[in-house]
DRENMIPA-100418 format. One line per 4 residues: their letters; for each residue x, y, z of N, C-alpha, C. Coordinates in steps of 0.2 Angstrom, whole numbers, always signed. Example, Ala and Ser with C-alpha at 12.3 -4.5 7.8 and 13.67 -1.06 7.14 Angstrom:
! DRENMIPA-100418
as) +66,-28,+39,+62,-22,+39,+66,-16,+39 | +64,-11,+35,+68,-5,+36,+64,+0,+39
This chain:
! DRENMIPA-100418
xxxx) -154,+107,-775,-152,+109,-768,-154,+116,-767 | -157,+118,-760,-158,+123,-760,-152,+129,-757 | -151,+136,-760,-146,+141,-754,-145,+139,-748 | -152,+138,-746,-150,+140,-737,-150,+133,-734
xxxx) -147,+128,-738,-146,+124,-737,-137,+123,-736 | -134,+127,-737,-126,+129,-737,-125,+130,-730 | -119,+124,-729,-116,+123,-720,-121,+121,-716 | -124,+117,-719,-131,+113,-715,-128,+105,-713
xxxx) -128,+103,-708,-124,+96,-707,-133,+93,-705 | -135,+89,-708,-139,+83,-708,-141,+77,-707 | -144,+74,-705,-146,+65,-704,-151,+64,-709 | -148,+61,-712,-154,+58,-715,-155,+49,-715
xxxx) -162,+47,-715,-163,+40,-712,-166,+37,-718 | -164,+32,-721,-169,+26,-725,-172,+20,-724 | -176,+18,-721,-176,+12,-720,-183,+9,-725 | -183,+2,-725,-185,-1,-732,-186,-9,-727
xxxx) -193,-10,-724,-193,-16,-724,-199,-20,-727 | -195,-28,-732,-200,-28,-739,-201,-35,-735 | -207,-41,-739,-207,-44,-737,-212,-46,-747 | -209,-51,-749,-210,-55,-756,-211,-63,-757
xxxx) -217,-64,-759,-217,-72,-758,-219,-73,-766 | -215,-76,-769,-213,-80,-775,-218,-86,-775 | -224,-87,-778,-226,-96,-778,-225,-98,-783 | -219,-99,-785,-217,-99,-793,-217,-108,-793
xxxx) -218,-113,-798,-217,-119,-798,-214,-121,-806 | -210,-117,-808,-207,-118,-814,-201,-119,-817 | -197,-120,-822,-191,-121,-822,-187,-116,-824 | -191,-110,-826,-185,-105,-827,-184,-102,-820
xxxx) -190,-99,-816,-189,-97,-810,-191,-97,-804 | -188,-103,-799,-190,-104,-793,-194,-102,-788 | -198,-104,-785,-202,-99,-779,-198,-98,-774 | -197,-91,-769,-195,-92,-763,-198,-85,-759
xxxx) -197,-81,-755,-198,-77,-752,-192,-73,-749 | -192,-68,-748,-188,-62,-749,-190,-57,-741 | -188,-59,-736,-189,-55,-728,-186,-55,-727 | -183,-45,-725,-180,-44,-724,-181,-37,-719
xxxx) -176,-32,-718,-177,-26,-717,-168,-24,-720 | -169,-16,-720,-163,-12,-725,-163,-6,-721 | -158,-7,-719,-160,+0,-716,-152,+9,-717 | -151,+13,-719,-146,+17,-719,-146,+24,-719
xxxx) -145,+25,-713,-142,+31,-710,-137,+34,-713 | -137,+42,-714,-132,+43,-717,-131,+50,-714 | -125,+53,-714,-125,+61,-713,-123,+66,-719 | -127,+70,-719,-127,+74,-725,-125,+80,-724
xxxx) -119,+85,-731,-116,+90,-728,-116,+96,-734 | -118,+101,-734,-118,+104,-739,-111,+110,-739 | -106,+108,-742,-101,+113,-740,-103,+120,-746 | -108,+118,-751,-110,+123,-755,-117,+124,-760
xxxx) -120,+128,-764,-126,+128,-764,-129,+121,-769 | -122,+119,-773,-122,+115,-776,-119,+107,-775 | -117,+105,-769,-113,+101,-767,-117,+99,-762 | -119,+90,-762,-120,+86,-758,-115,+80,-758
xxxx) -113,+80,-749,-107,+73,-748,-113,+71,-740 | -110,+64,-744,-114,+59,-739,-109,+56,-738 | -110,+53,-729,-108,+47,-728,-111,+44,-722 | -111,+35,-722,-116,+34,-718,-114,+25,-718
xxxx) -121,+22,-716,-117,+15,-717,-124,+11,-719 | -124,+5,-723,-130,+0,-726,-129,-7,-721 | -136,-6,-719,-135,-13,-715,-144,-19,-719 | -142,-24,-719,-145,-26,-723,-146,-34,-719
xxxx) -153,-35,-715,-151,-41,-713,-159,-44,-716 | -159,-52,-716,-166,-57,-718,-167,-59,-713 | -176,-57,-711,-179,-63,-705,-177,-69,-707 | -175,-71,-701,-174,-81,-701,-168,-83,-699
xxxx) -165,-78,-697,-156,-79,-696,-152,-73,-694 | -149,-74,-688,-146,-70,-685,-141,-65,-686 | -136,-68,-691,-132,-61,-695,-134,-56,-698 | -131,-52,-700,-133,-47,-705,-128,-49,-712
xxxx) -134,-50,-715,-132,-52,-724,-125,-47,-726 | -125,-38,-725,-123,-36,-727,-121,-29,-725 | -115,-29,-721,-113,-21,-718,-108,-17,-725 | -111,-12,-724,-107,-7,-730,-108,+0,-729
xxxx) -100,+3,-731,-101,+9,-728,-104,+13,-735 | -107,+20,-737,-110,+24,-739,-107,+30,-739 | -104,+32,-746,-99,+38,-747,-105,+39,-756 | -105,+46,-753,-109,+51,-759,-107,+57,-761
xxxx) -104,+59,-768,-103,+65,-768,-108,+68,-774 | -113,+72,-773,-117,+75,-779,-117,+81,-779 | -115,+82,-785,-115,+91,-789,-119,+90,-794 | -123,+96,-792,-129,+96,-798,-131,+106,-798
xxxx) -133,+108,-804,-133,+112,-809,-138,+112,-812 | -144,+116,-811,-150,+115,-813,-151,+108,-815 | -152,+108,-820,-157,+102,-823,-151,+96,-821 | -144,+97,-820,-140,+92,-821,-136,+91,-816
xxxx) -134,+82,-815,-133,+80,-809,-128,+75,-811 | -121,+76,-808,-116,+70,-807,-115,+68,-798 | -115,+60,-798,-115,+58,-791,-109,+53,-792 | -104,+55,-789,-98,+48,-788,-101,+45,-780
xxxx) -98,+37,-781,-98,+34,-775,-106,+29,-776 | -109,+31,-771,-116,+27,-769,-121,+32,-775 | -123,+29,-782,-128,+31,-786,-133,+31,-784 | -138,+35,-787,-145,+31,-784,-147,+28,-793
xxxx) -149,+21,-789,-149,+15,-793,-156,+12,-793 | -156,+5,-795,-163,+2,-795,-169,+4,-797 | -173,+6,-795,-179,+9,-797,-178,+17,-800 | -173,+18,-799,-172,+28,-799,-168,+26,-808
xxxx) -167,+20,-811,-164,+20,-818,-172,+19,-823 | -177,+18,-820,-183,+18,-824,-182,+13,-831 | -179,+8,-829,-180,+1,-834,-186,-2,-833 | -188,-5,-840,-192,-10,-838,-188,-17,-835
xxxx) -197,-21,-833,-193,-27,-827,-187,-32,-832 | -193,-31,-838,-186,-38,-842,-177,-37,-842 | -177,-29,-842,-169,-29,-842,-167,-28,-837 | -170,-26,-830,-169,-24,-824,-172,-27,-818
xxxx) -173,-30,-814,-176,-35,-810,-176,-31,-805 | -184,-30,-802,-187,-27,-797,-184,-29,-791 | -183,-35,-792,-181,-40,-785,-173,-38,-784 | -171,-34,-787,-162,-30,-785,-163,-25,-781
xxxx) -169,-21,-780,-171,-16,-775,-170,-20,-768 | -171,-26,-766,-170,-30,-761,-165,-34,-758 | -160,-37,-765,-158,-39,-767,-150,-37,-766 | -149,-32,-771,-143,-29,-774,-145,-22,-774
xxxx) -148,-20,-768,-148,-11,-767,-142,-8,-768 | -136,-10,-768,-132,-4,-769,-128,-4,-775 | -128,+3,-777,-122,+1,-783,-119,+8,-784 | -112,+6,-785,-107,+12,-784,-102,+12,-791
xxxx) -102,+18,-790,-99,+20,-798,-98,+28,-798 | -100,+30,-805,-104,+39,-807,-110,+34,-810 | -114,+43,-810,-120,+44,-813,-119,+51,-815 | -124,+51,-824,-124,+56,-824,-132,+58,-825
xxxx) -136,+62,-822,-145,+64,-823,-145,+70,-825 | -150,+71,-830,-152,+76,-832,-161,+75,-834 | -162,+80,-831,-170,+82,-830,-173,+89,-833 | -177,+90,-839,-180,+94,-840,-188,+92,-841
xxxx) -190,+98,-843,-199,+96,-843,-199,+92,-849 | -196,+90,-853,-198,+88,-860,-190,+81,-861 | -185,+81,-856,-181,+76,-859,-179,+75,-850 | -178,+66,-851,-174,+63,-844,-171,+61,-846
xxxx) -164,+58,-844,-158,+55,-845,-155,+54,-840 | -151,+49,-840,-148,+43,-834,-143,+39,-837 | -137,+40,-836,-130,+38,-840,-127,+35,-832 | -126,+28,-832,-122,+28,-824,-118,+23,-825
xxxx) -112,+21,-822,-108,+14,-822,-109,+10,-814 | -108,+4,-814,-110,+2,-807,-103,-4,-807 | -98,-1,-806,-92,-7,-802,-94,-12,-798 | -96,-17,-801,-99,-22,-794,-94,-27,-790
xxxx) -88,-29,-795,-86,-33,-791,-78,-29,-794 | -74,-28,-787,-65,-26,-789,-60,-33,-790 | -56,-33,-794,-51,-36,-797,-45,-35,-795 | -40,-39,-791,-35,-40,-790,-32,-44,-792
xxxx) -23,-41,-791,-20,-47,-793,-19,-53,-788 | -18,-60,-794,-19,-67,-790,-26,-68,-789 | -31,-64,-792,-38,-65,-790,-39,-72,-793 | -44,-75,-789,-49,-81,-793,-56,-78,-794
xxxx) -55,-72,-796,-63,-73,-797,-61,-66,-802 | -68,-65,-809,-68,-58,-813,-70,-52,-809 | -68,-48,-814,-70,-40,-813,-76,-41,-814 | -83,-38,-813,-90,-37,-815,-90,-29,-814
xxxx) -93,-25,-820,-95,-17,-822,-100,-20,-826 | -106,-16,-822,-112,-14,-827,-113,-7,-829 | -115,-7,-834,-117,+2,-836,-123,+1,-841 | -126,+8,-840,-132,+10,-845,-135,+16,-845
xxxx) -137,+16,-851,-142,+25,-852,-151,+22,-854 | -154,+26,-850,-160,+27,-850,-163,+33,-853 | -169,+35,-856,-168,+42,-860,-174,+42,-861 | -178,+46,-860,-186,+48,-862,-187,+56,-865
xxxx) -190,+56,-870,-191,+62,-872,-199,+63,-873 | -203,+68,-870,-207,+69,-870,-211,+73,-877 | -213,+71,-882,-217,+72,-889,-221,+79,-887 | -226,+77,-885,-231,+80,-883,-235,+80,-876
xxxx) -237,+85,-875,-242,+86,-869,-247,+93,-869 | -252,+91,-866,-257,+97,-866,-260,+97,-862 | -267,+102,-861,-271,+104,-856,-275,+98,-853 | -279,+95,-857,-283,+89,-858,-281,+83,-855
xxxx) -273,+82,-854,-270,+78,-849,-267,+71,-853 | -266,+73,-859,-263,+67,-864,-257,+68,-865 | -253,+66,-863,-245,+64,-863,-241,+60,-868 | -236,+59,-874,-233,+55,-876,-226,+55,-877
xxxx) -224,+50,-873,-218,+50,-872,-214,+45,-879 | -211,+49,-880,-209,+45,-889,-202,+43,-890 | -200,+38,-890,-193,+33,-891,-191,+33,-884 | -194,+32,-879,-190,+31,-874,-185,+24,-874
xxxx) -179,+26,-872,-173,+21,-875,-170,+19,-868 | -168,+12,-868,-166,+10,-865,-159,+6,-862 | -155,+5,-863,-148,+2,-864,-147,-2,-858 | -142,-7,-858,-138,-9,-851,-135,-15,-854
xxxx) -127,-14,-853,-121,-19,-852,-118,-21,-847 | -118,-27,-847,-111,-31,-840,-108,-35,-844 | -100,-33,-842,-95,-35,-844,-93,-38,-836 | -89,-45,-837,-84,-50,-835,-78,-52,-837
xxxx) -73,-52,-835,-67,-52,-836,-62,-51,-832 | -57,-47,-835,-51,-44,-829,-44,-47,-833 | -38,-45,-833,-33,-49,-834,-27,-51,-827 | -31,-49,-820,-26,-49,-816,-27,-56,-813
xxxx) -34,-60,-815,-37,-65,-812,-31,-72,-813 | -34,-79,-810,-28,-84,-809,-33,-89,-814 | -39,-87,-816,-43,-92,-818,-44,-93,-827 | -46,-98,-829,-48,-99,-835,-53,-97,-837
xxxx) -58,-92,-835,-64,-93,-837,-64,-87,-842 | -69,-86,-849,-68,-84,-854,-72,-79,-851 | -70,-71,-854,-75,-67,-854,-81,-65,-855 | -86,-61,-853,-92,-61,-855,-94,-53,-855
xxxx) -95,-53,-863,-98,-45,-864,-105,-45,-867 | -112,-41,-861,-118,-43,-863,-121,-39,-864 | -127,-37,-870,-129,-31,-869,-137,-33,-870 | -142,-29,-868,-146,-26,-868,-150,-19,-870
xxxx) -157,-20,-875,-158,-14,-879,-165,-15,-878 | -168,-8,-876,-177,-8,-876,-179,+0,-881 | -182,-1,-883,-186,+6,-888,-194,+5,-888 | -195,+12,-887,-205,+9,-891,-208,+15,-888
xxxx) -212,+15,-885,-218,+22,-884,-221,+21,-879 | -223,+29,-875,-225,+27,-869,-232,+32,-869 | -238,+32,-868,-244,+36,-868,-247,+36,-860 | -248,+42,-859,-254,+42,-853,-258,+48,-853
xxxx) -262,+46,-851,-271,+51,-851,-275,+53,-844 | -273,+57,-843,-276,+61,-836,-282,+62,-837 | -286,+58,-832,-295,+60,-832,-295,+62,-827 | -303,+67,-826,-307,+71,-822,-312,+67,-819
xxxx) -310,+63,-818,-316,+57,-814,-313,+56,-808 | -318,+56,-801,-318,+53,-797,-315,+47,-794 | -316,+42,-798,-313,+35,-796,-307,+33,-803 | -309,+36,-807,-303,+35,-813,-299,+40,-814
xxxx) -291,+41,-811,-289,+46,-812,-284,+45,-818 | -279,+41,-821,-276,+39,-828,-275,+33,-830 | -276,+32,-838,-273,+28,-840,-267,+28,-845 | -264,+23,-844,-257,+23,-846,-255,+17,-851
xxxx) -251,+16,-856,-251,+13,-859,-244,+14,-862 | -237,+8,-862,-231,+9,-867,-228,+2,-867 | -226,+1,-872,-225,-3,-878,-215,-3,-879 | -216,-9,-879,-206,-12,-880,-206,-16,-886
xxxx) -200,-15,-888,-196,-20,-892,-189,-21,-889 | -186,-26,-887,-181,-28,-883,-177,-33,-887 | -170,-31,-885,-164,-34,-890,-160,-38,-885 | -156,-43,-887,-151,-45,-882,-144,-48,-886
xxxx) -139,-45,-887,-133,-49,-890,-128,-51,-885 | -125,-58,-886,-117,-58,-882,-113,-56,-887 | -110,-51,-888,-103,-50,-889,-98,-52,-887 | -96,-59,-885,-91,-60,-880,-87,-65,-885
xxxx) -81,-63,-885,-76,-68,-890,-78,-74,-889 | -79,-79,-887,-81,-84,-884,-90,-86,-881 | -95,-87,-884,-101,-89,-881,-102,-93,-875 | -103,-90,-871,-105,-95,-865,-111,-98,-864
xxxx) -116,-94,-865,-123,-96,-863,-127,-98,-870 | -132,-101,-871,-135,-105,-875,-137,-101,-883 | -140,-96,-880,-141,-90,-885,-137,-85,-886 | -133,-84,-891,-131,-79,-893,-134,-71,-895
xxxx) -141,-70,-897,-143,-67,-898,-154,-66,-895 | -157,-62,-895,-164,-65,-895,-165,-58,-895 | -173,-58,-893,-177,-50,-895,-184,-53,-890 | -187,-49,-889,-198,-48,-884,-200,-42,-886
xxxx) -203,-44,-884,-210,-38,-885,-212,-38,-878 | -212,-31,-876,-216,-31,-870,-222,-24,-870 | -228,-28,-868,-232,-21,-868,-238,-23,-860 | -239,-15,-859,-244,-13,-855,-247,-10,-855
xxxx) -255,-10,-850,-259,-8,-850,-262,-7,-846 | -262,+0,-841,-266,+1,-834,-270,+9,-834 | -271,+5,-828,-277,+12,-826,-277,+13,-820 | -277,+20,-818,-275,+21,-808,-283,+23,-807
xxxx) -283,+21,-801,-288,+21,-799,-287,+24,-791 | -292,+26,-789,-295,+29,-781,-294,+22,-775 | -293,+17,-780,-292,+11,-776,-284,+7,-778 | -282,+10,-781,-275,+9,-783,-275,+7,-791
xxxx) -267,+5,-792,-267,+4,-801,-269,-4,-802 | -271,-5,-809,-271,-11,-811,-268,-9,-817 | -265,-16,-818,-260,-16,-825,-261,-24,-828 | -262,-23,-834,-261,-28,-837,-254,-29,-845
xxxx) -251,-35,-843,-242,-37,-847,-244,-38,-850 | -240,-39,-854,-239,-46,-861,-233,-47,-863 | -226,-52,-861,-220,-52,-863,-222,-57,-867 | -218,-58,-872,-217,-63,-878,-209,-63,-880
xxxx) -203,-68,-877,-197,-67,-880,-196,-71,-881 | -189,-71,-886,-185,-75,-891,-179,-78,-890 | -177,-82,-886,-171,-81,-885,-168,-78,-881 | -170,-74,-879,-169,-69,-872,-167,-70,-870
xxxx) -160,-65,-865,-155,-65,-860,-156,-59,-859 | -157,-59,-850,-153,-51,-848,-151,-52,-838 | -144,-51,-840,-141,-52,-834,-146,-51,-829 | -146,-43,-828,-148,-41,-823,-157,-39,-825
xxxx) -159,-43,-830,-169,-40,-829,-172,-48,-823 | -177,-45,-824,-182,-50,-821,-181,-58,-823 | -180,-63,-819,-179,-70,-821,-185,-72,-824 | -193,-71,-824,-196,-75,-825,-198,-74,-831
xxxx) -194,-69,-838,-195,-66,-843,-188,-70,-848 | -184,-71,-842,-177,-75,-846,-180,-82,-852 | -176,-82,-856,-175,-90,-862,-171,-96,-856 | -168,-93,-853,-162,-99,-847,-165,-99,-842
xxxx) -164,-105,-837,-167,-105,-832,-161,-103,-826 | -164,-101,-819,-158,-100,-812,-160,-102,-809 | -163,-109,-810,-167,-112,-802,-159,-117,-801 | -161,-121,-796,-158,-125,-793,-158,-130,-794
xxxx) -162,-135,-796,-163,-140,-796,-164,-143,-804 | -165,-136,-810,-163,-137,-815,-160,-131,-817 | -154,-130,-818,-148,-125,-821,-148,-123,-828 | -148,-129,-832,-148,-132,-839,-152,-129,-840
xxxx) -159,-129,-839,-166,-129,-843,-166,-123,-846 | -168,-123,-853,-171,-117,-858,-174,-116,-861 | -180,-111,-864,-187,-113,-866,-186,-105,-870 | -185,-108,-875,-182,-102,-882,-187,-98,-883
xxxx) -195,-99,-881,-202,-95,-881,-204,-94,-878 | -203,-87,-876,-205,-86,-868,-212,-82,-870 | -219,-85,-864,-224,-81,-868,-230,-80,-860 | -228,-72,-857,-232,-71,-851,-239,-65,-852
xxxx) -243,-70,-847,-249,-64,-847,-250,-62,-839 | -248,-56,-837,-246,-54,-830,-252,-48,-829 | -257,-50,-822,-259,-46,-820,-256,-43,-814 | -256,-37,-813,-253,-34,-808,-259,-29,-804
xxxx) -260,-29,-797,-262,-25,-793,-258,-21,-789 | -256,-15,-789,-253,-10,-786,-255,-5,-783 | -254,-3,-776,-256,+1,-772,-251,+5,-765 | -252,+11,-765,-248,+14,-760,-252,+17,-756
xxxx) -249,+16,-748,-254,+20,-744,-249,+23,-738 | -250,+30,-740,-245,+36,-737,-249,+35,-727 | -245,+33,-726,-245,+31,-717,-242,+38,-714 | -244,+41,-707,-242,+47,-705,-233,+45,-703
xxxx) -229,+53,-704,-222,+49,-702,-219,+48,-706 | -220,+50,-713,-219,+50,-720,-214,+42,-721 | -218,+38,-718,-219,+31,-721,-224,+28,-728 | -224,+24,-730,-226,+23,-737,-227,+17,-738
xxxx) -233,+14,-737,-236,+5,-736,-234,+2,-746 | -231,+1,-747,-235,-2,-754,-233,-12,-755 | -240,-11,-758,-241,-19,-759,-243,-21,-767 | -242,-27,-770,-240,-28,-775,-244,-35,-775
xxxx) -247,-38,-778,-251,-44,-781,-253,-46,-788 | -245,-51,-790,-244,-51,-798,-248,-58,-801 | -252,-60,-801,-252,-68,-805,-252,-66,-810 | -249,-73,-815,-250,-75,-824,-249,-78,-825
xxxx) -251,-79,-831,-254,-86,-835,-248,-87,-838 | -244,-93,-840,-237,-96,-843,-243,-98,-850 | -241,-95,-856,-245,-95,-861,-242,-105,-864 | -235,-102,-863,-231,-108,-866,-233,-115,-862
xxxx) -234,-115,-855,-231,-120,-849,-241,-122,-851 | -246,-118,-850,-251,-118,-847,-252,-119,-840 | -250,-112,-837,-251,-113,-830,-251,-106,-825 | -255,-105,-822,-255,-102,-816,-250,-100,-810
xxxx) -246,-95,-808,-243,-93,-804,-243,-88,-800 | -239,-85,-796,-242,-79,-794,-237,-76,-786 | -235,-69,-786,-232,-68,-781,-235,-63,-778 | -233,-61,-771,-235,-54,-769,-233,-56,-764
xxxx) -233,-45,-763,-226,-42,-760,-228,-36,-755 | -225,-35,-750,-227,-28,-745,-219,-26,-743 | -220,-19,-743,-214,-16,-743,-217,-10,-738 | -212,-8,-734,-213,-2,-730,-207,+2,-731
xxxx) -208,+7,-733,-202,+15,-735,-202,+18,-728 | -196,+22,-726,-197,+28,-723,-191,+32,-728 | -192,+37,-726,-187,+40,-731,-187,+49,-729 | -182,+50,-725,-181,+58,-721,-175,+59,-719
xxxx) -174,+66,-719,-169,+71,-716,-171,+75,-710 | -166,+76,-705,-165,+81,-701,-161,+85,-698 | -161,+92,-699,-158,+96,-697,-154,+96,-690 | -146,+96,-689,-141,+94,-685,-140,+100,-682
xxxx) -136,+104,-686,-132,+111,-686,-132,+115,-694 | -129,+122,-693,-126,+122,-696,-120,+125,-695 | -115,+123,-700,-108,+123,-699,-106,+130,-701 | -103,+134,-695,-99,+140,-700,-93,+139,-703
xxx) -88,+142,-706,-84,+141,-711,-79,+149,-705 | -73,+145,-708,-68,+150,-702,-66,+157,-705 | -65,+162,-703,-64,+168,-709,-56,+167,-710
């Protein structure tokens, strides 16, 4: 945060409208499409050089139906200290924890954009760090339903870098747990404590080419245990490999996947990577070897008005199933602040 940013009363506006079409025809994860708009207004107040409080409201409606999915109010308190940054209230979540998709599901940006808790971020040139908890659902007494808390740390430590443009990012660590439970509830259902774990290596190489400007490459091993007194779901334990390989280009990035799991569970990653299915029509279904080879075309196009087009074109081949699939996605950002006043302080 800047000085002369002290007693500045601000607007700041988000809005985020996505549009995702799923042509999935499988039994771990359904086709469907994802239209919508997001939009959150918030007022921003800097009572000091290090203090930001927001507050504001999240409206969250899907084309095809006339209510809004989702009205919620927006409360933010962040103090941050050079490199270091605690936010109680509305965290920044989602994309900003820098998981890969199998622990953490892209489609939650749309989805389940908010999550409230603390966070704690730390940023240097050579280390990143992201410690946060996310309260999802509260517990009361006489409740019929569990508490839900997720939490996780993300951590990347920068090995090397140089002039030449070769980057290693080495053990970047990945973590996240959700717990289910509560002892105020009215119900019988067993609790569920769930973890996920990703390790492995991240490289990228900075060219002086005209139409190739980097390529990138990192490499996972992925863990998944129930700890839960009680097993609920089919797999107790499993592990994947996940790796990639791209290259940015003057015409946007391409990337190429390869997940391979075992077993695998993770609440909140990407469903089409899970060993269990969440479709509708078959619940039950489980396929212990999960085996994808995903091409991905990604591109951003900065529009005047500091909006941000990006579009997303994923097919892959079900190693296991033998078959072809394929989604793709447009999203529009906007994302800015405006100076209101500012507020003097009384003598």
């Amino acid at each position: 945060m800047k000085p002369e940013y002290i007693g500045q009363l601000r607007v700041a506006v988000q809005a985020f409208l996505f549009s995702k079409d799923n042509e999935y025809f499988n039994k771990i994860n359904e086709g469907k499409t994802l239209y919508g708009t997001q939009l959150a207004p918030r007022l921003v107040y800097f009572p000091s050089e290090n203090l930001r409080l927001e507050a504001g409201i999240f409206l969250y409606k899907d084309y095809g139906t006339p209510r809004l999915r989702q009205v919620r109010p927006l409360f933010t308190v962040k103090y941050q200290n050079g490199p270091h940054s605690l936010l109680f209230g509305n965290i920044e979540g989602n994309l900003h924890h820098g998981y890969i998709e199998p622990l953490f599901d892209f489609e939650r940006v749309m989805l389940n954009r908010l999550e409230e808790g603390m966070q704690y971020r730390l940023q240097t040139r050579r280390l990143q760090l992201d410690a946060w908890v996310d309260w999802q659902r509260q517990q009361y007494r006489f409740s019929n339903f569990q508490e839900e808390v997720a939490g996780g740390l993300t951590t990347e430590f920068t090995a090397y870098q140089d002039s030449a443009g070769w980057r290693l990012g080495i053990v970047p660590m990945q973590f996240l747990g959700i717990h289910r439970g509560g002892q105020l509830d009215t119900i019988n259902t067993p609790l569920q404590t769930l973890f996920n774990f990703a390790g492995g290596l991240r490289m990228r190489r900075k060219l002086d080419s005209y139409f190739t400007r980097a390529l990138y490459f990192d490499g996972y091993v992925t863990h998944y245990t129930d700890y839960s007194f009680e097993e609920v779901l089919p797999y107790g334990s499993g592990t994947g490999l996940y790796l990639n390989a791209a290259v940015d280009t003057r015409l946007g990035n391409v990337m190429v996947s390869y997940w391979s799991g075992n077993s695998f569970v993770a609440p909140q990653g990407g469903k089409l990577y899970q060993s269990i299915s969440s479709t509708v029509n078959n619940p039950n279904y489980t396929e212990r070897h999960r085996q994808l080879l995903i091409l991905r075309f990604l591109n951003d196009f900065h529009l005047p008005g500091k909006m941000i087009l990006s579009t997303r074109f994923e097919p892959f081949y079900d190693l296991q199933n033998k078959q072809v699939e394929f989604s793709f996605g447009t999203y529009l950002n906007f994302n800015a602040e405006f100076l209101l006043t500012t507020l003097r302080r009384a003598d």
